[in-house]
DRENPA-353356 format. One record per residue (C-alpha): chain; residue number from 1; z, y, x. Coordinates in steps of 0.2 Angstrom, whole numbers, plus 2048, in hexadecimal, padded with zeros to 3 digits. Layout:
% residues N
 mol seq   z   y   x
   A NUM   Z   Y   X
...
//
This chain:
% residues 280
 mol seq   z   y   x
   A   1 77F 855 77A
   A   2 78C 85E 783
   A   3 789 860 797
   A   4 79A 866 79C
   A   5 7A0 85B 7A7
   A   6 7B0 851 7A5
   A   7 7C0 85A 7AA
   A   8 7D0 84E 7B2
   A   9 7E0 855 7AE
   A  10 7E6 84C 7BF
   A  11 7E6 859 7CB
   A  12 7F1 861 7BE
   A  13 7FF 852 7BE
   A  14 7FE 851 7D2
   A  15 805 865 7D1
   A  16 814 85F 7C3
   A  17 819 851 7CE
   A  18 81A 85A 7DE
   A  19 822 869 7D7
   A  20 831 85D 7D0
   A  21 834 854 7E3
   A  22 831 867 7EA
   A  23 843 86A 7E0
   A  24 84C 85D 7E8
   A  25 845 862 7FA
   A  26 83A 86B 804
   A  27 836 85E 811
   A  28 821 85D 814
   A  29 820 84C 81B
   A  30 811 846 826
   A  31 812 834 823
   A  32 811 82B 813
   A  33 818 819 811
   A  34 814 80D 804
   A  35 822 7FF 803
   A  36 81A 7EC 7F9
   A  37 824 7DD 7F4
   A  38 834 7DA 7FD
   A  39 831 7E8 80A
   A  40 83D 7F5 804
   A  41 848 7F3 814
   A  42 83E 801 81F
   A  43 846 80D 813
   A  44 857 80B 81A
   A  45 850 811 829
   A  46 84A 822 823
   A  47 856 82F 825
   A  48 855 836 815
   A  49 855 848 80D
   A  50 854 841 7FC
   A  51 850 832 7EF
   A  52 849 834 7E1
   A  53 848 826 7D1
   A  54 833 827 7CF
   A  55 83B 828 7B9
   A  56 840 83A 7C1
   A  57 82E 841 7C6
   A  58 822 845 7B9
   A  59 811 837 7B6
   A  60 81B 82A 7C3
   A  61 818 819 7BB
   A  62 829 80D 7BC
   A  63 82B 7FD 7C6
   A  64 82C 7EF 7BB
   A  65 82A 7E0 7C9
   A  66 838 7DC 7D1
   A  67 83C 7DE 7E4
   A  68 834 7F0 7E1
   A  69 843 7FD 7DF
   A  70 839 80B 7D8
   A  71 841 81A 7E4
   A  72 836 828 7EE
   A  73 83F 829 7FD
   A  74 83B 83B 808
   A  75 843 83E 81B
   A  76 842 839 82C
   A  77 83C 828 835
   A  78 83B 82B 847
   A  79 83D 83D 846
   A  80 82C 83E 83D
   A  81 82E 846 82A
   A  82 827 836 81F
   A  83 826 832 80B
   A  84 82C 823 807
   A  85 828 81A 7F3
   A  86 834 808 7F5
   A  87 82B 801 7E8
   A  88 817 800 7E0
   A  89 80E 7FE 7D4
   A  90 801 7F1 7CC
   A  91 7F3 7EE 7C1
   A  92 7FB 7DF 7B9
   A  93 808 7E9 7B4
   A  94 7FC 7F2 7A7
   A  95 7F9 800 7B3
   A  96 7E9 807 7B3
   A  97 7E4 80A 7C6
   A  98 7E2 81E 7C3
   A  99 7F5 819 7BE
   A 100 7F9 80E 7CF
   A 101 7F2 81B 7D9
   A 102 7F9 82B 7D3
   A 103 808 82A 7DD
   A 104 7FC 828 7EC
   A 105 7F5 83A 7E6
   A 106 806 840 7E5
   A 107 80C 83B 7F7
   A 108 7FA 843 7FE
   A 109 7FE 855 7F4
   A 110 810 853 7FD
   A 111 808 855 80E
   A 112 807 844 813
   A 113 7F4 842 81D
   A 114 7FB 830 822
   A 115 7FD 821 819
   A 116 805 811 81F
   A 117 804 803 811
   A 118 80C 7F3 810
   A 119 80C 7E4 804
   A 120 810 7D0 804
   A 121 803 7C7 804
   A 122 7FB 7B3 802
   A 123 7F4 7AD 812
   A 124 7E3 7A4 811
   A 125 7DE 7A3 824
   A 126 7E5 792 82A
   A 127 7E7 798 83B
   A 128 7F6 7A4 836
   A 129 80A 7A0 831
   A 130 813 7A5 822
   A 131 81D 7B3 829
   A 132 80E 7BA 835
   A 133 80B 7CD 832
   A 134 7FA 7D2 830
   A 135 7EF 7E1 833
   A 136 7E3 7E6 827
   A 137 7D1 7EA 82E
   A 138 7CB 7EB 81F
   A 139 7CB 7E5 80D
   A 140 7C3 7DF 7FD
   A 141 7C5 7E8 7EF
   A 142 7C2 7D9 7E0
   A 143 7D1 7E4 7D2
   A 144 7BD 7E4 7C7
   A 145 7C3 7F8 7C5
   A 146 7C6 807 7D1
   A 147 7D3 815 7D2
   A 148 7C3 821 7D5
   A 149 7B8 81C 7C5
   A 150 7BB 82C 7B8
   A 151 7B9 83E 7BB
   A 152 7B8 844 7CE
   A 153 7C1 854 7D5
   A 154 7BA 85A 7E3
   A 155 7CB 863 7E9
   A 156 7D2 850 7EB
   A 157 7C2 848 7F2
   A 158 7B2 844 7F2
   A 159 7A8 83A 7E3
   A 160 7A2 82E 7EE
   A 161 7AE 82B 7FD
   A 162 7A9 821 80E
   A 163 7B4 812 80D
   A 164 7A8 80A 820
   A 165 7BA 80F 829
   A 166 7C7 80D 81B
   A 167 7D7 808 829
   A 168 7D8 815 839
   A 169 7D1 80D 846
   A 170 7DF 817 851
   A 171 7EF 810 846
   A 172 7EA 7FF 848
   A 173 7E9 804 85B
   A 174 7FB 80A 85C
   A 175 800 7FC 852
   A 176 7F9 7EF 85B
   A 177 803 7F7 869
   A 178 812 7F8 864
   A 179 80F 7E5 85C
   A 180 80D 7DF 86D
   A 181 81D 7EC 874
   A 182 827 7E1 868
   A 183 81F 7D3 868
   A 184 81C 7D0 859
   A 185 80E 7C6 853
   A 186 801 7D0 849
   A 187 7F2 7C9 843
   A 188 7E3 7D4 83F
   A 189 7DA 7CE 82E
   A 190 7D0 7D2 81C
   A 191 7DA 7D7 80D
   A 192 7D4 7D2 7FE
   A 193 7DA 7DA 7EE
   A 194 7DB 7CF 7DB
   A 195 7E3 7D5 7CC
   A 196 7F0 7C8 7C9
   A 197 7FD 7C2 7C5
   A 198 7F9 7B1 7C3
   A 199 7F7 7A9 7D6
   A 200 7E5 7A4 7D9
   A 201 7DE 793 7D6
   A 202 7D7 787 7E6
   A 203 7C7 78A 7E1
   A 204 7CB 79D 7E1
   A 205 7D1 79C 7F2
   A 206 7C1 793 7FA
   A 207 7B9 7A2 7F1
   A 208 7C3 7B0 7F9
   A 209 7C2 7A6 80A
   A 210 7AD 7A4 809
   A 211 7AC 7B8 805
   A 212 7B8 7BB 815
   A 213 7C9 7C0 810
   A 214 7D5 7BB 81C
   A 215 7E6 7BD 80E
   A 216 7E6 7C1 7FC
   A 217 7F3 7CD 7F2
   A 218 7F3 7D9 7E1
   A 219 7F6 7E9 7E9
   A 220 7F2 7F6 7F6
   A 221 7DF 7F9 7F4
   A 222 7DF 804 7E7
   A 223 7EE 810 7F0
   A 224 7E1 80D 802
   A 225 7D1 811 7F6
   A 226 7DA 823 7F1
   A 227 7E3 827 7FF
   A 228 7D1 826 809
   A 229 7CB 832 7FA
   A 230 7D8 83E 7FF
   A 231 7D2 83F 812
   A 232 7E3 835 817
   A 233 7E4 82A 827
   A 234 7E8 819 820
   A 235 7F3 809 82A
   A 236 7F6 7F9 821
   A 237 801 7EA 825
   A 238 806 7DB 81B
   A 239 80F 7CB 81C
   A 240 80A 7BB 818
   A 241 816 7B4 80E
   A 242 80C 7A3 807
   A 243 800 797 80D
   A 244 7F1 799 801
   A 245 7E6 789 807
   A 246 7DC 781 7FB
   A 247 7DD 76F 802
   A 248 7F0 771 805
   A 249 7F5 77C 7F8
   A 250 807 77B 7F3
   A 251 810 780 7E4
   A 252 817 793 7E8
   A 253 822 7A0 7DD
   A 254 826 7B2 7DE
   A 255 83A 7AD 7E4
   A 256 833 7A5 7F4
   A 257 825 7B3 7F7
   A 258 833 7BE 7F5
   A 259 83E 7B6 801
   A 260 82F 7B4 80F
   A 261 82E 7C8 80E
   A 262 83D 7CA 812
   A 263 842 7C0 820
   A 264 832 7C7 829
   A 265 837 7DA 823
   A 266 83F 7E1 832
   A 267 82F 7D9 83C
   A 268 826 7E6 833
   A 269 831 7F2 832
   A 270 834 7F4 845
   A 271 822 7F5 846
   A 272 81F 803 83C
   A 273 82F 80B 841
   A 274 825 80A 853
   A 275 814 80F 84D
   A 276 81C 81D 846
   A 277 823 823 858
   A 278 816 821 85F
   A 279 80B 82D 854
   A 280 807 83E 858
//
């Protein structure tokens, strides 16, 4: 039996990827952002150098859910040189999570060594209001898979990263702080992560409530799990957009999620307009 070990071709698709976006413009950014479910409006924001269709750069998957624009986005918020992808990617979709998270990598071998990632989400904690922003100390990672499993390259991380400390402790500092500057409510909860689509069942949610999630969604771990890999500094925020209660579970559908998201969007994107500011 052959004891080669097995060889990734990812660091390889990273490089094509970031040579294409290095052709449309040489800004480094230092700040990535990751835009979920009705939360493209912090784009307009960004002063930008360039936007790039993600069908342009090379490996990108496409957006097929809708609210999710499919654009990288690179220029200025707040003065500070940031990245920008208006739009994710899923596993329901039929993404693997090596797939999900590649544009993660990408934004990482740009420059970025911060990662702010939002997301909609359903809120199971009954002391909170649909609309309430929320943010995350920490998460659950319940996909049953992870971006890491395969071959390992030590250049992009190592085989068995910490994950004690996943969300900066410093981040959620400033953004607590410029929460209560703009007082804004901001809750401080556990994400935990399904693979979806299909909303969960009552019995589902007592289950997710007993094991100590605070709100339920279908994204963002795997980008946090990868991000972490790559030594980046990660901030995460959502918005509760539903009321997942078991006892008093109503019917809900993406249209009203959707709308929800985006009526509390510029809650969230002051906020991270001023956590940005306010970073060094």
């Amino acid at each position: 039996m052959s004891s080669r070990r097995p060889v990734s071709d990812l660091p390889a698709r990273i490089t094509e990827a970031v040579e294409v976006i290095r052709r449309r413009t040489d800004l480094r950014p230092d700040i990535a952002v990751i835009l979920g479910t009705g939360l493209g409006g912090l784009a307009q924001e960004i002063a930008a150098e360039v936007s790039i269709p993600y069908e342009e750069i090379p490996h990108f998957p496409l957006s097929t859910v809708e609210s999710h624009t499919g654009r990288l986005i690179l220029g200025r918020l707040e003065g500070k040189p940031v990245v920008a992808m208006q739009g994710r990617f899923h596993r329901y979709e039929g993404y693997s999570l090596q797939q999900v998270t590649f544009p993660a990598r990408v934004l990482r071998a740009l420059g970025a060594r911060t990662l702010i990632v939002s997301n909609a989400c359903g809120g199971m904690n009954p002391l909170w209001e649909i609309g309430d922003l929320m943010l995350i100390a920490d998460h659950i990672n319940l996909m049953g898979d992870n971006p890491l499993i395969g071959p390992n390259d030590e250049e992009l991380g190592p085989r068995f990263p910490d994950m004690s400390q996943l969300y900066d402790l410093g981040l959620q500092k400033l953004a607590l702080e410029a929460a209560q500057d703009l007082r804004i409510t901001l809750r401080r909860g556990v994400y935990v992560a399904v693979p979806g689509p299909s909303l969960e069942t009552r019995a589902e949610y007592r289950f997710l409530r007993l094991i100590g999630a605070d709100v339920v969604g279908m994204s963002t771990v795997p980008e946090v799990i990868v991000a972490v890999h790559g030594g980046m500094r990660v901030l995460g925020i959502s918005i509760v957009t539903d009321a997942c209660l078991p006892d008093a579970l109503a019917p809900v559908d993406v249209q009203r999620i959707i709308a929800v998201a985006n009526r509390s969007e510029p809650k969230l994107t002051a906020l991270i307009k001023a956590v940005v500011a306010r970073m060094a």
